[in-house]
Every structure is written in structure tokens, then in C-alpha cells.
C-alpha positions in Angstrom: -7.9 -2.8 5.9 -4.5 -1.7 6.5 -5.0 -0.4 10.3 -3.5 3.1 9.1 -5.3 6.1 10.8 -6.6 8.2 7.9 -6.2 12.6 7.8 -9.0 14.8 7.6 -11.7 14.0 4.8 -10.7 11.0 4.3 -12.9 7.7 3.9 -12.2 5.3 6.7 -14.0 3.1 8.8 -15.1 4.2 12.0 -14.4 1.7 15.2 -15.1 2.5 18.9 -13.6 2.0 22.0 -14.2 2.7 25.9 -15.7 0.9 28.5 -18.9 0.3 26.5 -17.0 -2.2 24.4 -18.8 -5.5 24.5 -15.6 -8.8 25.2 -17.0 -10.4 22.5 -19.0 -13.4 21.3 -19.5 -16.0 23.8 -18.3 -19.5 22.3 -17.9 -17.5 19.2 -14.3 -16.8 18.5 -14.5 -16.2 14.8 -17.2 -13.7 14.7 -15.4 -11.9 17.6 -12.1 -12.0 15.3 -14.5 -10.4 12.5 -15.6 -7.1 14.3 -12.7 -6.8 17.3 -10.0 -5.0 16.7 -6.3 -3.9 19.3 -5.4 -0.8 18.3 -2.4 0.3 20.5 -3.1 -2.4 23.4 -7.1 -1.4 23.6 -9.5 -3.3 22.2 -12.5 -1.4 19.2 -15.3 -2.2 17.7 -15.6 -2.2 14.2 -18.8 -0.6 13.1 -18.6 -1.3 9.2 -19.4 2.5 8.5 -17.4 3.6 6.4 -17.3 7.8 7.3 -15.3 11.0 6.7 -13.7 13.5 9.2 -14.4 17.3 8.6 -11.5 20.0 9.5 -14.3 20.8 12.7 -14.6 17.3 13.9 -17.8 16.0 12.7 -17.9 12.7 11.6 -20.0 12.2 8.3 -21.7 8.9 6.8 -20.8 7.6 3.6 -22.3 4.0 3.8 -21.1 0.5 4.6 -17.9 -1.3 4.8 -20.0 -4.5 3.6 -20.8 -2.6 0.1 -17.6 -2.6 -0.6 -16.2 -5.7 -2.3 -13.1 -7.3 -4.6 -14.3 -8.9 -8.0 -11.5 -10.4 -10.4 -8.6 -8.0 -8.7 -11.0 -4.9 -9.0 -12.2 -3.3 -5.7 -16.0 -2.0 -6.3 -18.1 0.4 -4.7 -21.4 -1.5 -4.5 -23.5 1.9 -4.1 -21.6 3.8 -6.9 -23.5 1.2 -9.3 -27.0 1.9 -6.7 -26.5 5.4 -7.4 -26.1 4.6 -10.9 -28.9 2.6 -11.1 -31.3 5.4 -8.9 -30.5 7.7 -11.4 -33.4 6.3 -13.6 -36.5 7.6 -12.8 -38.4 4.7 -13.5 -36.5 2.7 -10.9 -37.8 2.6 -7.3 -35.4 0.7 -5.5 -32.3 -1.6 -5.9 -30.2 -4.0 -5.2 -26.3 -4.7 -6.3 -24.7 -8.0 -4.9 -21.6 -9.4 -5.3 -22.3 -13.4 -6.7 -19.5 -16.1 -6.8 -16.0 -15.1 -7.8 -16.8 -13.2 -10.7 -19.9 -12.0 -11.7 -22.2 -8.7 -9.6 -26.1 -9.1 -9.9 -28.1 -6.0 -9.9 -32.1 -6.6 -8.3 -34.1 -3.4 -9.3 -37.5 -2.6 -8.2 -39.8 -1.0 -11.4 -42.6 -2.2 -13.5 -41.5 0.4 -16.9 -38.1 -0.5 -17.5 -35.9 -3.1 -19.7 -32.6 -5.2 -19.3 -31.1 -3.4 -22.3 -31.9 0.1 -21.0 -30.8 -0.9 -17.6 -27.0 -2.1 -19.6 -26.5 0.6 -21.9 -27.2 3.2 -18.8 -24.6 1.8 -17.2 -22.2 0.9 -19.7 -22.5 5.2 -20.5 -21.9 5.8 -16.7 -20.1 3.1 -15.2 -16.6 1.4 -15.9 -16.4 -1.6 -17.6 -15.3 -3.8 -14.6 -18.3 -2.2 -12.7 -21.2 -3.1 -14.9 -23.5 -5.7 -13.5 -23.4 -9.1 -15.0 -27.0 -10.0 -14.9 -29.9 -7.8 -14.0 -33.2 -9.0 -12.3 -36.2 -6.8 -13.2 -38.8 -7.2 -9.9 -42.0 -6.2 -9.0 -41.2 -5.4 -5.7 -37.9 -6.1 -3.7 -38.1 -8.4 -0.6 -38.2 -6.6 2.7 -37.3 -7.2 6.2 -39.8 -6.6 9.6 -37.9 -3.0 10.3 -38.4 -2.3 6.5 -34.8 -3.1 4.8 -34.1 -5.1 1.8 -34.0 -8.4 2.8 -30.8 -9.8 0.8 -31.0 -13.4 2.2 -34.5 -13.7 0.4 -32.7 -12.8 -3.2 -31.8 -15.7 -4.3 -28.8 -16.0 -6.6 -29.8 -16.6 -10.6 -28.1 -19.3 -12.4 -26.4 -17.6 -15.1 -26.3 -21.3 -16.8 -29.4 -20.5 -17.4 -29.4 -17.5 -19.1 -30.0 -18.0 -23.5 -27.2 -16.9 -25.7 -27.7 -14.4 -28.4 -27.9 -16.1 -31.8 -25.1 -14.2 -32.8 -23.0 -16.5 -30.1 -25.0 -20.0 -30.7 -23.8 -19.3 -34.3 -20.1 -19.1 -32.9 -20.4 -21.8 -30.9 -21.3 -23.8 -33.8 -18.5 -22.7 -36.2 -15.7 -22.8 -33.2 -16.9 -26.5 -32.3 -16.0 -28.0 -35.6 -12.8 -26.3 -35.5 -12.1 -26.6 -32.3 -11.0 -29.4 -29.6 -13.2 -28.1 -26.8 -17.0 -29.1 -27.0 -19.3 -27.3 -27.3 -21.0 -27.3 -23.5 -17.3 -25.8 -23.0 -17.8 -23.4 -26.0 -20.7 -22.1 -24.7 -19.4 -21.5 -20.7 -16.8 -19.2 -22.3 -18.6 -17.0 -24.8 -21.3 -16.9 -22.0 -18.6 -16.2 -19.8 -17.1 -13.0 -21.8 -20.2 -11.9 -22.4 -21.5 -11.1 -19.0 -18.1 -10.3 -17.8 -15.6 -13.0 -17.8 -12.0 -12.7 -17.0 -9.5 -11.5 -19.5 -7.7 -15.6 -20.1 -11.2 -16.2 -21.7 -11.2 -13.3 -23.5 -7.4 -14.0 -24.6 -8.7 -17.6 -25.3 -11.8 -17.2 -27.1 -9.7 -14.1 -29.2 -7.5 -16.8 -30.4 -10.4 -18.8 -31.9 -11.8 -16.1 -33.1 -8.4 -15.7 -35.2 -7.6 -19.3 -35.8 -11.6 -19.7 -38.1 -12.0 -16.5 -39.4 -8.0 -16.0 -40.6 -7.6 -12.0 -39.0 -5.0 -10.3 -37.8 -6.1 -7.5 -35.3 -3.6 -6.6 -32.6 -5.7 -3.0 -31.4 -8.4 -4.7 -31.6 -10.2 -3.5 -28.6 -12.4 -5.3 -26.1 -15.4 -3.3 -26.5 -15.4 -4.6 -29.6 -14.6 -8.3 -29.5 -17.5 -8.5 -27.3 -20.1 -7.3 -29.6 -19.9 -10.3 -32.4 -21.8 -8.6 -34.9 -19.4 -5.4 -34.7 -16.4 -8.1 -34.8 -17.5 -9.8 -38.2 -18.0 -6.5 -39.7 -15.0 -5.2 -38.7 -13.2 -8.6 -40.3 -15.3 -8.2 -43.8 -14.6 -4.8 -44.4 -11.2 -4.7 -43.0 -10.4 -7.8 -44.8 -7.5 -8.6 -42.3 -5.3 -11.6 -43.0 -3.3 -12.9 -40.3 0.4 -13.9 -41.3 1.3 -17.5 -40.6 4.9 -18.3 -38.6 6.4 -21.2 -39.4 9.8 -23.0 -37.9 12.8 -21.8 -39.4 14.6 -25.4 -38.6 17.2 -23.0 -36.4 19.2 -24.2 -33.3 20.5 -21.1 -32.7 20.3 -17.4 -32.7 19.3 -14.0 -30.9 17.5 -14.2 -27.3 14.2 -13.0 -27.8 13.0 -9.2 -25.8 11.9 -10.9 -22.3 14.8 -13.1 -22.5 16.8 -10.4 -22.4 15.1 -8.2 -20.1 15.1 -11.7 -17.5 18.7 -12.1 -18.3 19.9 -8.6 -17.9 17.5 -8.4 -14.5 19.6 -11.2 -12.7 22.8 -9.8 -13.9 22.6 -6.3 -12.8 19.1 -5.1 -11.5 18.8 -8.1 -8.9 20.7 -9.3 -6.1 22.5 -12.8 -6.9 21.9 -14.2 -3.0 17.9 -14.5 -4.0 16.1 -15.7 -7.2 13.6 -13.6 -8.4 12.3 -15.8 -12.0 11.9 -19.0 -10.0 8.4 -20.4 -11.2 6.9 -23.1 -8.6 4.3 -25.4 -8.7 3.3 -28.0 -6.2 1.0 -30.8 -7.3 -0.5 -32.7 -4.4 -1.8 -36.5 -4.8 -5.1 -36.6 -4.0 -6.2 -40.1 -5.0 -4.1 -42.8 -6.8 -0.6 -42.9 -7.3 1.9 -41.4 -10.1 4.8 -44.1 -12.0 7.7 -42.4 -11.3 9.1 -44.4 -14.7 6.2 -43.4 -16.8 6.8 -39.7 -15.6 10.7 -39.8 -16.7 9.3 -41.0 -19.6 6.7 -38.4 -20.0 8.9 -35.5 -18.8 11.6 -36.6 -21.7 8.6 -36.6 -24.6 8.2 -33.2 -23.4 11.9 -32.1 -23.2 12.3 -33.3 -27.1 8.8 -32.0 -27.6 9.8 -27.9 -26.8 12.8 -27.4 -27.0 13.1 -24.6 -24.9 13.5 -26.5 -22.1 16.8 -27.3 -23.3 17.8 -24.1 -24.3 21.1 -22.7 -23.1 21.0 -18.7 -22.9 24.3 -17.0 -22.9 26.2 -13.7 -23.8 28.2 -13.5 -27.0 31.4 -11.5 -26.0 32.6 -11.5 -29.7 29.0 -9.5 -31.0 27.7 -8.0 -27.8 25.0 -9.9 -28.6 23.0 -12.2 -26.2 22.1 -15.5 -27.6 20.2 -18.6 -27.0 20.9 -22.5 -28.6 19.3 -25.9 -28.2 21.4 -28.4 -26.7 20.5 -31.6 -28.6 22.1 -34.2 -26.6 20.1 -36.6 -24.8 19.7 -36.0 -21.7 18.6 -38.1 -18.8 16.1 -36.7 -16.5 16.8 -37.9 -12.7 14.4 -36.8 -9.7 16.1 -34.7 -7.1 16.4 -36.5 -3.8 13.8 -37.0 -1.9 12.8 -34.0 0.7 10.1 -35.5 3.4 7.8 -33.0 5.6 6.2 -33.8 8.6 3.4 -31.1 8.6 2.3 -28.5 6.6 4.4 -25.6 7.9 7.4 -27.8 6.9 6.3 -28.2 3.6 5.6 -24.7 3.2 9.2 -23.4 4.3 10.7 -26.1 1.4 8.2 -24.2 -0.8 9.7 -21.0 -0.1 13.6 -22.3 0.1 12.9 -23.5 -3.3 11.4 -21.2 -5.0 14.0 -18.1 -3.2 17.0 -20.7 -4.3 19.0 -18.8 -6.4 21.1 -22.0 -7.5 17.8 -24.0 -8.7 18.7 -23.1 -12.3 21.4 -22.2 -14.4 20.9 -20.2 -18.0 24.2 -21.0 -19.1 24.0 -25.1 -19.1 20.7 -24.9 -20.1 18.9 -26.2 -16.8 15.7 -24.6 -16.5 13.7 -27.2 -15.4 13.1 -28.8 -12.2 11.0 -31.2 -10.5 11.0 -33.5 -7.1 9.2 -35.6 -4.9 8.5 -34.2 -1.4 7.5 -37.2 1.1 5.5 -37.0 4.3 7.1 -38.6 7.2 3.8 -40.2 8.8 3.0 -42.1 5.8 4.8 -45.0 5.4 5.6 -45.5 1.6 8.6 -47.3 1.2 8.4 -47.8 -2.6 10.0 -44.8 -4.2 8.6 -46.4 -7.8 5.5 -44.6 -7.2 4.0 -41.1 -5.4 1.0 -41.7 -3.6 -1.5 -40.6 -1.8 -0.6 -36.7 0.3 2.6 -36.6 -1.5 3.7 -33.4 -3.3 5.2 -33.5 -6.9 7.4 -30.2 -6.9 7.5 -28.4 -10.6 9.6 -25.4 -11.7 10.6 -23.7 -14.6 13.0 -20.5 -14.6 11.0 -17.7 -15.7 13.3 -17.0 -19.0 12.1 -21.1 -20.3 8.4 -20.5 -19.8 5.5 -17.9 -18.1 2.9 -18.8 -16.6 1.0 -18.7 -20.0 2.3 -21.8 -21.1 2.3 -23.6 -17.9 -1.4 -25.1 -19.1 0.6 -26.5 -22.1 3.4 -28.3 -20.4 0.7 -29.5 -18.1 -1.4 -30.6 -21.0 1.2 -32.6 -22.5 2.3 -33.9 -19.5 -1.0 -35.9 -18.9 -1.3 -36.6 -22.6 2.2 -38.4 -22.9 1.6 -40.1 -19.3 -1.6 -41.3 -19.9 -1.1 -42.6 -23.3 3.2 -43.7 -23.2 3.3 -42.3 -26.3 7.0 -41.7 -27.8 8.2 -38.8 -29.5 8.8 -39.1 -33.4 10.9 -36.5 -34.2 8.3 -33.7 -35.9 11.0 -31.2 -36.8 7.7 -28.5 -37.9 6.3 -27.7 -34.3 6.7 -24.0 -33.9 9.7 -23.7 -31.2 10.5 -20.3 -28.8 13.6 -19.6 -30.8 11.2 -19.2 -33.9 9.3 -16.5 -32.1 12.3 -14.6 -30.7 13.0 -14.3 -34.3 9.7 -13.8 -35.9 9.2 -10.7 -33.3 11.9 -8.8 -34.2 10.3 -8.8 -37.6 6.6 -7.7 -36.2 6.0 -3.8 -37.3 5.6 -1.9 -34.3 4.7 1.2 -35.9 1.0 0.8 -35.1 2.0 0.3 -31.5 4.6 3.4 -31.2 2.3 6.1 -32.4 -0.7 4.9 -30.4 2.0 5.2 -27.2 3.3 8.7 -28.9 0.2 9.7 -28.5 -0.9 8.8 -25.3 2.4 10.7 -24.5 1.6 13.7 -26.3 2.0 16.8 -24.1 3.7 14.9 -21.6 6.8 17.3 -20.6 9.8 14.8 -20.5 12.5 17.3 -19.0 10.3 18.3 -16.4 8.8 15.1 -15.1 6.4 14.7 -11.8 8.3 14.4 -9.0 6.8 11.4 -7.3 7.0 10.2 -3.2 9.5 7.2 -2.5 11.3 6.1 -0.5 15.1 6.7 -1.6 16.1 7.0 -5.2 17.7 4.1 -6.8 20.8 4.4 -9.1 21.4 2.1 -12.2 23.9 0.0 -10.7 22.0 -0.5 -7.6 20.9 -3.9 -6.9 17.9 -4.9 -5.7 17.9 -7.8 -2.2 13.9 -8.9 -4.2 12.2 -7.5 -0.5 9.8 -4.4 -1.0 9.8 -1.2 -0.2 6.9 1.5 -0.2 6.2 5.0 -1.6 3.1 6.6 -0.8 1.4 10.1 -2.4 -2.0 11.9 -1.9 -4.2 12.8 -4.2 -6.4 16.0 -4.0 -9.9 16.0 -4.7 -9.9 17.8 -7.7 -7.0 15.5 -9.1 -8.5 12.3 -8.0 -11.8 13.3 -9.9 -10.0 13.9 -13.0 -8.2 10.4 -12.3 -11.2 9.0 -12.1 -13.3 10.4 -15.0 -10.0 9.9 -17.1 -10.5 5.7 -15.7 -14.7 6.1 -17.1 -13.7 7.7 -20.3 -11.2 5.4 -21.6 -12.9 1.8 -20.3 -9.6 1.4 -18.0 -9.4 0.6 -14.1 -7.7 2.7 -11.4 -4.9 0.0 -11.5 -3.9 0.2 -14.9 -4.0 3.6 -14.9 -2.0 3.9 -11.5 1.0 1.4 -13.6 
């Protein structure tokens, strides 16, 4: 992937070059890009074997480049779960392909074997990222003239299709009436979880969970949210009671943790020439056209309606203490000056400018919020009361007023206050951010510190691993925000201990690696 020559017994792919080397696809440049390849001014061509090297030269064959594949940020072995699978002796042949975005579809060839047997085998030998979403029990699998699974000829299932336990047609039913989605939304997201759906759903569906049954689980772990029955039981005989926040009717008082983590990261860790907590968002008109009045209007409901984005953060000289207040003035929002673009590489460069400008926002006034219109030049629009069609309306928040969490909320009430003009009444009991960054200093963390104590146990602190970088930083270094790159090697035995560590505890490679 990364065109780095790899060392002896080391997975790779293997490419050829010479005189035998084929120029190419005729009238087919794309499929040329796909398997050509200039490596030092000589042109290969990429097998899609992926093979190892011994110490005496001899190439060896692991399998194929196209069995490798990237679900949901997770890069999966597709004949790791075959192997898997083959392990069961009543299972002749599979199948494992990757469907959609999200989901991994295992075909298997047997007549004596079920889909439960087929899930709990590999949920006791595979990681949880790896386990197939659905699994399609055939007679025989499809083949090819030269004898090879045909994988055109498996069609794709519909997993809409698929019946819900009675366990989650139950929840979907108890959720609906307390919830605002409906229930054919409902439904997509338990089914979602269920056969492996991202972890926002999870997060989402977690929530709901809390919000009509009244718990308060924070360890709660995944393996068991997504067994429903396990989840009731654990809520009836824990008998868990979550504890309510309410606003405290404050203006001011301490930052909260990530405040001051962003805060003391500009200050110190970060250089000052580029911004590193710039959160962008372009919104492109596709059909229509936006008021620019009823936006001011809409953006101000919002402004009144979370405070935070009026929220000056600053550091208290007298107490040592950094704080954050709500400016309560009335401000007028105004729309930056128009920026036009003739093409898309121009729009893309005001992108980056804006989103690397380290004078966008400023903590200290409380200006954390931006937004503009960026105009194309061929389109002649020469009313600036609306944005129409191929414009862009440019959105940012600095990083310390909102995450990307809570970016679906402004955006929520953004579209409810356009669409309806609806003004703001004053509701002094909405929850605000400085609530939280006092309720959490308040949170026992004790739970929390001895589960991390004793992942830590044995770990010798005055004799720490001495990892591969590239220079060492000191505490009042700075950082420019460009990258730099350490590498380090793993032996066999330690990468199989890695690994089986990964299995063992339902974790990924990546979080283990962090």
C-alpha cells in the first residue's frame, strides 16, 4: 500500500518486472492504473499475491491481496475468518465477502450445521470486529468452468430482511413511545447493532436504553449491551439509578477537563502560526436556495439557545485557575464577506486556509463561531439575499465550543428554527456546557482509576520501553501541527502475544497499539 520494500519474512505483495511486462490495457487507462506500478523509473506488475521471503530466497504464498479489505476503520484478513470457519468439520467450503460499508457475509457450504453454531464458533475464535454479520447456510457453493467459487453468482442478502429477535421488537416498541425517531428508524438501529453496526449507534441506542429504563452503567461493556436479555437482567438485579443533572442557573465558573486540555494545547504544546481546533464544515446547495435573513435569524435562536457559543474562556491570574463565562449581550451575527471560487481546486485551498487560520477564533472574546458564503464566479447571482444553487455555506466552530458530537445538534436546530422562524423564549432550564464542566468534577472516578490501576498492574514505571521515534520532544517544545513518523518491529513471538492479547480482551490491533 505504502510502496515500502519489506525485510525478510515479511508479508508483502509480490510485483514483477522485466521485459515480459505487458504496457497495459489498451483504451483502458484505469485498470492499467489498478495493477501498474513505477518503482524506481521501471514499470511492475502487481500480482495481488500477497507472499513472504525466506532468509534462502524462496518466495512463499500466503494468499491474495483482494482478501484483504477495510470495514469501519478495521483492516480484515478475509481467510483468517475462512480458516475459522474450515475449522468445523461439518463445513465443506466457504465463502467470506466484504458487503456495503459495514457489514462482511459469510457463504458456507454444509448440510449439518446452524447459524448459531456457525456465530458462537466464531465469536470464541475471532475478534469482535471480525465476526461475520450474516451467515448464508448453502447446499452447495456456486462454481466457475476451472472449478473456483464463483463470487459474482453470490448475490448479496438484504439484511432488511432479516426478523428481529423478540427480545428487540419488544424494544422497539418501548423506545418508540418514548422516543422521537419512529419506529422503521428504531428498528434500522437495533438491527444495525446487532449484526455489527458502528459504535454512534451503539452510543445512540445506549442512551435510550438509559433514558426508559432509568440506569446508570458507565463499564457497562458492549458484549453485554448487545445481548438484551443479559442487559435487563443486569438493570433488575443491579437496580442502577442514573442521577439526573440539572442547570445550576451559573454564568460563570471553572473550564471544564477538555477545555483545559484545548486551551493549554494552543498555549504551549502547539505552534501559534497554525490552528490545530479549527472544526470545518462546508454545506453545498444542491437544490433551492437558503434566506440569508431567516439564517441570521436562525443562527441567533441558536446562539441564545446554547450558550456556549458565547462563552468567553480565559485564565484567572488572581486563582491560577482557568475559567469560562457567558457573555449575555446581544450580539449581532454578520456574514463574513463573500469569498467566490472559480473551480473546485479553488474552493478547496479556501477550505484549507480556513480551517489552518489560526486568527478564525478567539477564546478570550468569546468568538467561536464562524460561518460564510463562498460564491462561484460562473454563476451569476447577483442577489446576496439568498445562497443558491452550487454555492457553499462555510461552518466552523473552535474545537473548545463544540466536538464533533454535537455538531448533529447545532445542525438539528439549525433546520428546526429555519424552517419554522420560531423565536427564542428565554427557557433559563436547558442543560448548558458550563453545567457539565461542573457536574464532572463531581462524577466518582474511583470505578474508572482502579480498572486503569489494574490494567497497569506490573507495568514497571522507572524502567519504561524504550520506543523508536524520531527525536525526543521536551515539554516546552512546540509543535508546527505537520507529522512526523516513528516506526518499530515486532518479532513473531511478540506479535502473537499482541495478537492473542487483541482476541482475549474483544479489542482491535488499533486500540491496543494507542
Amino acid at each position: 500500500m505504502f510502496l515500502q520494500t519489506v525485510g525478510i519474512g515479511q508479508e508483502g505483495e509480490l510485483v514483477i518486472g522485466g521485459v515480459g511486462v505487458f504496457a497495459g490495457y489498451r483504451g483502458r487507462g484505469d485498470l492499467t492504473a489498478q495493477v501498474m506500478i513505477n518503482i524506481n523509473e521501471q514499470i511492475f506488475y502487481k500480482t495481488g499475491d500477497l507472499v513472504r521471503m525466506d532468509s534462502n530466497g524462496l518466495i512463499h504464498y500466503v494468499g491474495r491481496r483482494d482478501l484483504q479489505v477495510k470495514l469501519r476503520g478495521q483492516r480484515i484478513e478475509l481467510r483468517e475468518i475462512i480458516q475459522c470457519l474450515l475449522m468445523l468439520t461439518s463445513i465443506n467450503a466457504c465463502v467470506v465477502i466484504k458487503w456495503d460499508e459495514n457489514h462482511l457475509i459469510a457463504y458456507v457450504q454444509s448440510d449439518n450445521i446452524s447459524v448459531e453454531q456457525l456465530r458462537h464458533h466464531c465469536q470464541s475464535n475471532l475478534p469482535s470486529h471480525m465476526i461475520p454479520s450474516i451467515f448464508d447456510i448453502l447446499e452447495k457453493l456456486p462454481l466457475s468452468p476451472n472449478g473456483k467459487v464463483d463470487r459474482k453468482r453470490l448475490s448479496p442478502l438484504d439484511l432488511s430482511l432479516l426478523a428481529l429477535s423478540s427480545t428487540s421488537s419488544s424494544l422497539i416498541t418501548a423506545l418508540e413511545n418514548r422516543s422521537h425517531l419512529p419506529q422503521n428508524q428504531l428498528q434500522k438501529q437495533i438491527h444495525d447493532i446487532c449484526i455489527g453496526g458502528h459504535s454512534l449507534l451503539f452510543v445512540d441506542l445506549y442512551h435510550r436504553y438509559q433514558e426508559l429504563y432509568d440506569f446508570d452503567n458507565r463499564v457497562l461493556s458492549i458484549a453485554l449491551f448487545l445481548q438484551h436479555s443479559q442487559l435487563f437482567k443486569s438493570i433488575t438485579i443491579n437496580q442502577m439509578t442514573s442521577v439526573h443533572w440539572h442547570t445550576l442557573h451559573i454564568n460563570q465558573g471553572t473550564a471544564s477537563f477538555a477545555q483545559e486540555r484545548i486551551f493549554l494545547d494552543e498555549q504551549m504544546r502547539f505552534s501559534n502560526k497554525i490552528a490545530i481546533y479549527n472544526e470545518l464544515t462546508a454545506l453545498k446547495i444542491i437544490q433551492g436556495s437558503i434566506s440569508i435573513n431567516r439564517l441570521f435569524e436562525a443562527i441567533e435562536y441558536i446562539s441564545n439557545k446554547h450558550k456556549i457559543l458565547r462563552t468567553v474562556i480565559s485564565f484567572n491570574n488572581d486563582n491560577g485557575i482557568l475559567e469560562q463565562h457567558i457573555d449575555n449581550r446581544r450580539r449581532i451575527f454578520q456574514l463574513v464577506p463573500n469569498q467566490t471560487f472559480k473551480n473546485e481546486n479553488e474552493l478547496q485551498d479556501i477550505l484549507y486556509q480556513t480551517i489552518i487560520n489560526p486568527n478564525l477564533f478567539d477564546l478570550s472574546t468569546g468568538r467561536v463561531f464562524h460561518c460564510e458564503v463562498l460564491r462561484q464566479e460562473i454563476i451569476s447571482n447577483n442577489d446576496n439575499r439568498f445562497i443558491t444553487d452550487s454555492e457553499i455555506l462555510l461552518i466552523a466552530f473552535h474545537h473548545a465550543a463544540i466536538d464533533r458530537s454535537a455538531y448533529q445538534v447545532f445542525l438539528n436546530d439549525l433546520c428546526f428554527s429555519y424552517n419554522t422562524n420560531v423565536k427564542w423564549t428565554g427557557n433559563e432550564d436547558l442543560l448548558q456546557y458550563i453545567d457539565y464542566a461542573v457536574h464532572e468534577r463531581l462524577i466518582d472516578m474511583k470505578p474508572s482509576r482502579e480498572f486503569w490501576l489494574l490494567q497497569l498492574k506490573d507495568f514497571d514505571f522507572e524502567h519504561r520501553l524504550s520506543l523508536s521515534i524520531d527525536q525526543h520532544c521536551l515539554s516546552n517544545d512546540q509543535r508546527s501541527g505537520f507529522a512526523s513518523i516513528g516506526q518499530i518491529s515486532f518479532d513473531k513471538n511478540i506479535s502473537k502475544s499482541f495478537l492473542n492479547y487483541v482476541s482475549t480482551h474483544q479489542t482491535t490491533p488499533f486500540q491496543l497499539g494507542l
